[in-house]
C-alpha positions in Angstrom: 135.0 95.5 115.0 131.4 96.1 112.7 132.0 97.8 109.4 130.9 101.7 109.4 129.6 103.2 106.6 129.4 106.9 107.4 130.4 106.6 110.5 127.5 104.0 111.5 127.3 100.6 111.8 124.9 98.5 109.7 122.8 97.9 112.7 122.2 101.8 113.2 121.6 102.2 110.1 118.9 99.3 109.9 117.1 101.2 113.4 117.3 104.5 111.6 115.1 102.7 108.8 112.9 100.8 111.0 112.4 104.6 112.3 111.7 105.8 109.6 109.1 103.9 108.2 107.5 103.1 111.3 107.2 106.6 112.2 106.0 108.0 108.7 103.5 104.8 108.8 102.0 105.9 112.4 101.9 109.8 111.0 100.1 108.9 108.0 98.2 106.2 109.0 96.7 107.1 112.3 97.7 111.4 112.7 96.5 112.5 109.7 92.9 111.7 109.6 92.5 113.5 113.5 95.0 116.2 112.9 93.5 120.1 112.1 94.7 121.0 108.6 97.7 123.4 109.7 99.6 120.0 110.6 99.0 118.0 108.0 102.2 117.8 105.5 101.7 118.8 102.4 104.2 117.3 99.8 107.1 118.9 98.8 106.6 121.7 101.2 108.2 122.4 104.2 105.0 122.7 107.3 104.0 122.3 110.2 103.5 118.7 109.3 106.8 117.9 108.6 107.6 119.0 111.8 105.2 116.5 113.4 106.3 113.5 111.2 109.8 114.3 112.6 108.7 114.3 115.9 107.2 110.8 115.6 110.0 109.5 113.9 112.0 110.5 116.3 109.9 109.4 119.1 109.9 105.6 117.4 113.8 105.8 117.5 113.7 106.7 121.0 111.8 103.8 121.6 113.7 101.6 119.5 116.8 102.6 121.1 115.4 102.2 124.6 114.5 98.7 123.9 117.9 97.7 122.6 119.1 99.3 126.3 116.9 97.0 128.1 
């Protein structure tokens, strides 16, 4: 049986990363520029932007996850 830390195994935890910064990298580096001013994040805030770089991230561990499926 893996080891769970927080009831995760290191493996989750190492997709949740990879999520992470592969989401936040897509937000920043290929949203922001296009997006109207009301979505960008602003730091230390929480916005509409936020909200968005959630929904990325999220997105990327949904694909993540769906390739580990398949």
């Amino acid at each position: 049986m893996a080891a769970q830390y927080f009831g995760a195994t290191i493996r989750r935890w190492i997709e949740y990363l990879a999520a992470i910064v592969i989401g936040n990298a897509i937000y920043y580096l290929s949203l922001v520029p296009h997006l109207p001013e009301a979505l960008r994040h602003q730091g230390f805030l929480m916005d509409w932007g936020m909200g968005v770089d959630f929904l990325v991230c999220v997105a990327v561990y949904g694909v993540i996850r769906l390739g580990s499926v398949l």
